[in-house]
C-alpha positions as CSV (number, residue, x, y, z in Angstrom):
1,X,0.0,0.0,0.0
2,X,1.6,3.4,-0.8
3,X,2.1,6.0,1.6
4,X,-0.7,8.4,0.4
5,X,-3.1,5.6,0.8
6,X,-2.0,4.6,4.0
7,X,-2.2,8.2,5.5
8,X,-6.0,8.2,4.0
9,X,-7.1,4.8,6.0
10,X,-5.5,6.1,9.2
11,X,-6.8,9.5,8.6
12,X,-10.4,8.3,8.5
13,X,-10.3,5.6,11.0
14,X,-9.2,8.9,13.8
15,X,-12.0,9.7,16.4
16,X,-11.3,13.4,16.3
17,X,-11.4,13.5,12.4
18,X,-14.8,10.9,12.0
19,X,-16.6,12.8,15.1
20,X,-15.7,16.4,14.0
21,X,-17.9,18.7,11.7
22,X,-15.6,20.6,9.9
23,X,-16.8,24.2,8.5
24,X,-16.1,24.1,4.5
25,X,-15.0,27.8,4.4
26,X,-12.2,27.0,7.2
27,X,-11.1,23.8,5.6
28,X,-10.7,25.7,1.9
29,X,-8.8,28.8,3.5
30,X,-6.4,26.5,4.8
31,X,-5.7,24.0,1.9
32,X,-5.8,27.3,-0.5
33,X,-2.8,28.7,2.8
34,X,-0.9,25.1,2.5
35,X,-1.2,25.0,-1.3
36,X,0.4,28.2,-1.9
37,X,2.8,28.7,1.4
38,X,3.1,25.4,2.5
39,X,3.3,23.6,6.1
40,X,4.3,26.4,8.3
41,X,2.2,28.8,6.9
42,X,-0.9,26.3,7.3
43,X,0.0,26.0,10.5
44,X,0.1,29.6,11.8
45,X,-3.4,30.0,9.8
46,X,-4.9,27.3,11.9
47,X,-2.8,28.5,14.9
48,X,-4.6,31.9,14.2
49,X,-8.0,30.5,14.0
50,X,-7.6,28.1,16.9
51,X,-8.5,31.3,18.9
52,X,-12.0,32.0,17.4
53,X,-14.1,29.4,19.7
54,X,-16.2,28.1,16.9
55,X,-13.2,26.8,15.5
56,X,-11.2,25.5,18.1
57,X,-12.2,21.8,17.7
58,X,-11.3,21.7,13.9
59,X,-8.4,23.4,14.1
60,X,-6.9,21.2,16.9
61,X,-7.6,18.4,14.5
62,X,-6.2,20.4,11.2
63,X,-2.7,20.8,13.4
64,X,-2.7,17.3,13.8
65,X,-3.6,16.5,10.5
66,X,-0.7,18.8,9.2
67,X,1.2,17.1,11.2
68,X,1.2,13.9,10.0
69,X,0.4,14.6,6.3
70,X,4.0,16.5,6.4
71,X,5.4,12.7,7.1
72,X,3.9,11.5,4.4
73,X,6.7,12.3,1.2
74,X,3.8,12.6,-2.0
75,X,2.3,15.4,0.2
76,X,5.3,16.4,0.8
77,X,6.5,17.1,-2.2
78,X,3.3,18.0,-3.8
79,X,1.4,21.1,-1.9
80,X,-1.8,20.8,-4.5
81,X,-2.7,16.9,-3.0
82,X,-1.5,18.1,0.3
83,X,-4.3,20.9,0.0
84,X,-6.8,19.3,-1.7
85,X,-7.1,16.8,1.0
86,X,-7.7,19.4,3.9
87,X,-10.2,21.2,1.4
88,X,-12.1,17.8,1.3
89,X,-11.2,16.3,4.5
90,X,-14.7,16.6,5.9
91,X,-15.7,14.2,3.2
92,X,-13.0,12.1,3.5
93,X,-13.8,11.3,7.1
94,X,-17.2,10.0,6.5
């Protein structure tokens, strides 16, 4: 199984992730963010919006997504995936 695939199964197999509802806007903001900037950028978007308390939740679980996704060398390598997968992660997890 290749890595990308991996990261997808364990991605929607996460409680936080399948239990979360994720606001569209917030997710497309930030894959548009990690798309153009990359990682650190995405993160000090989320880190921004972790503040706003309708966010919180989902941008706990973005960070952690993030995270891991920055393991995982296609995404790496290849910002557009890495963003289009936050963009759709809310239908990803269910």
């Amino acid at each position: 199984m290749g890595d990308l695939a991996k990261f997808l199964r364990e991605i929607r197999q996460r409680p936080e992730v399948k239990n979360q509802f994720f606001d569209a806007k917030f997710l497309n903001n930030v894959g548009c963010v990690l798309e153009r900037r990359g990682f650190e950028e995405a993160r000090l978007f989320v880190w921004d919006s972790h503040f706003r308390g309708d966010l919180e939740k989902q941008a706990v679980t973005v960070l952690g997504i993030l995270g891991e996704m920055e393991k995982v060398e296609p995404l790496k390598k290849n910002l557009a995936i890495g963003g289009h997968l936050i963009k759709n992660i809310g239908k990803v997890s269910r």
